[in-house]
TORFI-5749 format. One record per atom (N, C-alpha, C, O): residue in three letters; x negated, y, z negated. Coordinates in steps of 0.1 Angstrom, whole numbers, plus 5000, padded with zeros to 4 digits. Each point is the difference from the previous one (the first is absolute). Layout:
# TORFI-5749
ALAXYZ
...
This chain:
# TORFI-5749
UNK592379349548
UNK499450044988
UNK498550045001
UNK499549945010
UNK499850144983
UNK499050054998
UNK498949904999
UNK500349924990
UNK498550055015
UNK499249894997
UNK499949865003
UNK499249924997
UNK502350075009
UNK499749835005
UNK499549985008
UNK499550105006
UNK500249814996
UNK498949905010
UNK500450045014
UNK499150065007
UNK502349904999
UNK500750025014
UNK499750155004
UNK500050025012
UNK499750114978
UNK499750145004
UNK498349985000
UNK499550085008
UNK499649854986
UNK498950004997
UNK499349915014
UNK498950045004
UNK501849845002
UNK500149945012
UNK500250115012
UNK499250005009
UNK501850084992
UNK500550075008
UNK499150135002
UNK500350085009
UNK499049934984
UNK498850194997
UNK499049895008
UNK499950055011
UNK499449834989
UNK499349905003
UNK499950005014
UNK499150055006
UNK502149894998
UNK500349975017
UNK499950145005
UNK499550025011
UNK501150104980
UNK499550145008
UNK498750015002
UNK499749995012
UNK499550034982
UNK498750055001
UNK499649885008
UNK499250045008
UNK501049854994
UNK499549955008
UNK500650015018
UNK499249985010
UNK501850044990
UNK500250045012
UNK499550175004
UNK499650035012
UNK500550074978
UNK499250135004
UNK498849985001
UNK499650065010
UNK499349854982
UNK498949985001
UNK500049885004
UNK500449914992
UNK499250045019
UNK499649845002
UNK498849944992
UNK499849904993
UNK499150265012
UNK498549964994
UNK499749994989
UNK498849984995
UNK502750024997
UNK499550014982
UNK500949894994
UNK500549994988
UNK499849885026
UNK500549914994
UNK499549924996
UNK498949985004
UNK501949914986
UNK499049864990
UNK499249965014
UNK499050075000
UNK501049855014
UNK499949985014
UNK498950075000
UNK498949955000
UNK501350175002
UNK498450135008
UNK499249984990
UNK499049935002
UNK501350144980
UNK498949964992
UNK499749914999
UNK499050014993
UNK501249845011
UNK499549844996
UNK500449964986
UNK499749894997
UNK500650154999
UNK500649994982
UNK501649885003
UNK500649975010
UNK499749994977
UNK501449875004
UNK500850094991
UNK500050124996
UNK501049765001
UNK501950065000
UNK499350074987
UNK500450124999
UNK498749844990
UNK500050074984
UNK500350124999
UNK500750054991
UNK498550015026
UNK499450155000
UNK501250084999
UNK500949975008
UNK499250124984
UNK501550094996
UNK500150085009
UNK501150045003
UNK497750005004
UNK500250125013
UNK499850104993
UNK500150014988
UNK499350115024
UNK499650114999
UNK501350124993
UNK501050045007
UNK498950004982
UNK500950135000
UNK500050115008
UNK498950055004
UNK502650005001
UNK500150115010
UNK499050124997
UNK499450085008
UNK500649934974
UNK499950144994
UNK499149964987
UNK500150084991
UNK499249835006
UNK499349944982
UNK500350134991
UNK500049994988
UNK500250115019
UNK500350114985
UNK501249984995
UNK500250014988
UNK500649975018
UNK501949965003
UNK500049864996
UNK501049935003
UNK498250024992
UNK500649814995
UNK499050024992
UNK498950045000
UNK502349874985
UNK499249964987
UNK499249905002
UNK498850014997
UNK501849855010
UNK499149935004
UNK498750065006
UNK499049944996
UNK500850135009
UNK498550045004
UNK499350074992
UNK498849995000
UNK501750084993
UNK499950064986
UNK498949934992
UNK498850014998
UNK502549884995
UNK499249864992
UNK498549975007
UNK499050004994
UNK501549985022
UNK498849915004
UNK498850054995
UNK499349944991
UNK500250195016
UNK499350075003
UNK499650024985
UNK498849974998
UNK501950074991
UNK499549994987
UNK499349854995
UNK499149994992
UNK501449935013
UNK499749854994
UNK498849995008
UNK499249944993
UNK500150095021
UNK499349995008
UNK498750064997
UNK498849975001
UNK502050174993
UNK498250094992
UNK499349914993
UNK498850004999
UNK502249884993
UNK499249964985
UNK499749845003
UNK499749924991
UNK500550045025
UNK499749875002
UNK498649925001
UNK499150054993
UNK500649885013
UNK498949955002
UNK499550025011
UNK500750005010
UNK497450034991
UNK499650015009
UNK499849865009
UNK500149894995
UNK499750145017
UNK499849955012
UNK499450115010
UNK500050125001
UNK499549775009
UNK499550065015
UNK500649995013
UNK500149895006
UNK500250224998
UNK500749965012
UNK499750105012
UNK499850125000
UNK500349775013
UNK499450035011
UNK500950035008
UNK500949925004
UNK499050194999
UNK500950075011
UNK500049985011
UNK499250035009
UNK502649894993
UNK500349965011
UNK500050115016
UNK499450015011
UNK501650054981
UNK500850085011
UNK500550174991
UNK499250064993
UNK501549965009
UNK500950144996
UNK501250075013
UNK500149985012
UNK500550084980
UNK501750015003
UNK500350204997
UNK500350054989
UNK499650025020
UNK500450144991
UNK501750004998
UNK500849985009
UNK499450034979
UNK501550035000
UNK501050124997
UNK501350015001
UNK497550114995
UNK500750115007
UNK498550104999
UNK498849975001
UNK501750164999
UNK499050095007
UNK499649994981
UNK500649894999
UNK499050124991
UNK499950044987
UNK498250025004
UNK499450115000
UNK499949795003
UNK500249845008
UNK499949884991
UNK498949954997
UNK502549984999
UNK500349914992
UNK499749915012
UNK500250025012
UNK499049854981
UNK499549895010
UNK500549864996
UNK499849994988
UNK500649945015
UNK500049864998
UNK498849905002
UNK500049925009
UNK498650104981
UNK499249885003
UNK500049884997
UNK500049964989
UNK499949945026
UNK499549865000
UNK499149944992
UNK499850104992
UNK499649815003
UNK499349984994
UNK499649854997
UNK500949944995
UNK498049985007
UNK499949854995
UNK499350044986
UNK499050075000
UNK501549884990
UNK499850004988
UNK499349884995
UNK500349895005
UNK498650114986
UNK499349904992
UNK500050054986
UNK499450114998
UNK501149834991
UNK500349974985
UNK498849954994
UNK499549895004
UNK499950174985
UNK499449954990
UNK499749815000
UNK499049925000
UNK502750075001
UNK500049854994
UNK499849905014
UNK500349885000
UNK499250225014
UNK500549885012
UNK500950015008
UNK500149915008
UNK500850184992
UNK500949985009
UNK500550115006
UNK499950114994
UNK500649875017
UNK500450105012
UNK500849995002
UNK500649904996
UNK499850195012
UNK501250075004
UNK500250135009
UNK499450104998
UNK501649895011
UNK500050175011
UNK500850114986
UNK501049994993
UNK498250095007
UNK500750104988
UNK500250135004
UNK499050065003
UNK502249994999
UNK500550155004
UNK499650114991
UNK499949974988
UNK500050105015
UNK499550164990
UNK500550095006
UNK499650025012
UNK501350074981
UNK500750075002
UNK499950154999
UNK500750064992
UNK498550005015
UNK499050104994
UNK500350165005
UNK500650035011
UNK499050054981
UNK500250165010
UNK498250015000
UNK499449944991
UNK500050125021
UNK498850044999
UNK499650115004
UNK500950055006
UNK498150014994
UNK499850155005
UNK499450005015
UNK499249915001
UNK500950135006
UNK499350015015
UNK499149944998
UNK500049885004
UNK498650204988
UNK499049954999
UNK499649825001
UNK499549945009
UNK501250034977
UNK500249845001
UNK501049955010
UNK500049884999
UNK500750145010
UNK500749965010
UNK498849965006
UNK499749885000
UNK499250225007
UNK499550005012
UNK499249924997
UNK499549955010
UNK500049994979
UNK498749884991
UNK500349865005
UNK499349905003
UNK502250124996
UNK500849845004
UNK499449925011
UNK500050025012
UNK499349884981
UNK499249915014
UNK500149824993
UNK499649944990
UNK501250015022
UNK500549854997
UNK498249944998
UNK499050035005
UNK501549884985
UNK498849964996
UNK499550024981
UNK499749924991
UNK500450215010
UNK499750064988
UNK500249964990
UNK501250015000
UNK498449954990
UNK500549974987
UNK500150084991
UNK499150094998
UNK502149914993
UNK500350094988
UNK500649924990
UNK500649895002
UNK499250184986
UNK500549954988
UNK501850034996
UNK500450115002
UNK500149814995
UNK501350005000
UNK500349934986
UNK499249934993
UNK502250115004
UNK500649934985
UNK501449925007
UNK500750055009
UNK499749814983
UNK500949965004
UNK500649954987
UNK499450034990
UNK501549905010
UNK501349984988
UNK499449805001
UNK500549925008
UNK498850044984
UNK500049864998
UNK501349895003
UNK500349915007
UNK500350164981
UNK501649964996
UNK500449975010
UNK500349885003
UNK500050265008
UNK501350035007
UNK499849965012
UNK500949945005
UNK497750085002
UNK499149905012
UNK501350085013
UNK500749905004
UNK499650204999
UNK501550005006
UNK499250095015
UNK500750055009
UNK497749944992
UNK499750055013
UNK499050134997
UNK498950025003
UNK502250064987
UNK499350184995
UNK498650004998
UNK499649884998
UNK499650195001
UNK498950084998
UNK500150145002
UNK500950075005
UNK497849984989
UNK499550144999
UNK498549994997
UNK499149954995
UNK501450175014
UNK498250055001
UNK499350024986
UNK500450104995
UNK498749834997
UNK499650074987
UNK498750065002
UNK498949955003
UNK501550194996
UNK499350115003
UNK499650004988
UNK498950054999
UNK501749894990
UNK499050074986
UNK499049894993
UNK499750014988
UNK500049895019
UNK499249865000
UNK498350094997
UNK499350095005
UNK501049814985
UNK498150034996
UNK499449955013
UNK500549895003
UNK498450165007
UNK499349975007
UNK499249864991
UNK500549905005
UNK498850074986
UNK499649904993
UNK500849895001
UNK499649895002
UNK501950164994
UNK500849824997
UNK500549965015
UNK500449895001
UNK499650205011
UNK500050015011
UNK498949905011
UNK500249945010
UNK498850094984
UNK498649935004
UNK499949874993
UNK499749915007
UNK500650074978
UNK500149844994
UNK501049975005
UNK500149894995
UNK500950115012
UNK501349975009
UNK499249935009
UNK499849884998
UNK499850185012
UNK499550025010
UNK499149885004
UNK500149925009
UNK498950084977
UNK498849895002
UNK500849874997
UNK499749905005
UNK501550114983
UNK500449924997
UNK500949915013
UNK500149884999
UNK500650195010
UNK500549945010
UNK499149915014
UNK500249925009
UNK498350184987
UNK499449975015
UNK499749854993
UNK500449895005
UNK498850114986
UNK499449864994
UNK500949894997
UNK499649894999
UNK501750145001
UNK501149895000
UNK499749975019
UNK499449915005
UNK501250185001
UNK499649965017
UNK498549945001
UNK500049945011
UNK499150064984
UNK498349915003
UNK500549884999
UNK499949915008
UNK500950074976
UNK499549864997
UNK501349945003
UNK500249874998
């Protein structure tokens, strides 16, 4: 039947056998992580995410690593994540970028990202449309938690 779990398990163990590097394992992420879609244009689930993702909460995250997953150049970025409220986490971002920004990618970096409170399931995205200002009170607000 359409949508059960045993087909939703089985698309799962594919991609992870075509891709090793884009497994829960390579990314560091645990069992929650739903896994990378073959195609996010082609799954409603990624649909949702990605909508729910624009309107989430900011955070900062430092870039782990990155993954090209096809020529677009759609990327899979790494990421250690720090929250407003304290807490972290490795957070995947699932991204298309332009050359230009491909070639920028340098571990270390920090970017502003949106994540789902609620759902805590690994996802992020790059928020490109982050006020530089509430980006910087982020910012100070995380380093001054690390002083004291």
């Amino acid at each position: 039947m359409f949508g059960s779990k045993k087909s939703k398990k089985k698309l799962d163990d594919m991609m992870a056998q075509l891709r090793p590097d884009l497994s829960r394992e390579s990314l560091g992420v645990g069992p929650d992580f739903p896994g990378v879609a073959p195609n996010p244009l082609l799954s409603g689930d990624a649909r949702k995410r990605d909508a729910e993702l624009r309107t989430g909460a900011l955070a900062l995250g430092v870039l782990v690593d990155w993954r090209e997953v096809n020529s677009n150049p759609r990327v899979v970025l790494m990421l250690d994540v720090e929250t407003a409220g304290g807490s972290s986490f490795r957070g995947i971002a699932d991204e298309a970028l332009t050359i230009t920004e491909l070639t920028r990618l340098a571990p270390g970096q920090t970017l502003p990202v949106r994540y789902r409170p609620a759902v805590m399931d690994h996802y992020v995205a790059l928020a490109r449309d982050a006020d530089p200002a509430d980006v910087q009170r982020l910012s100070d607000e995380i380093a001054s938690r690390k002083r004291t």
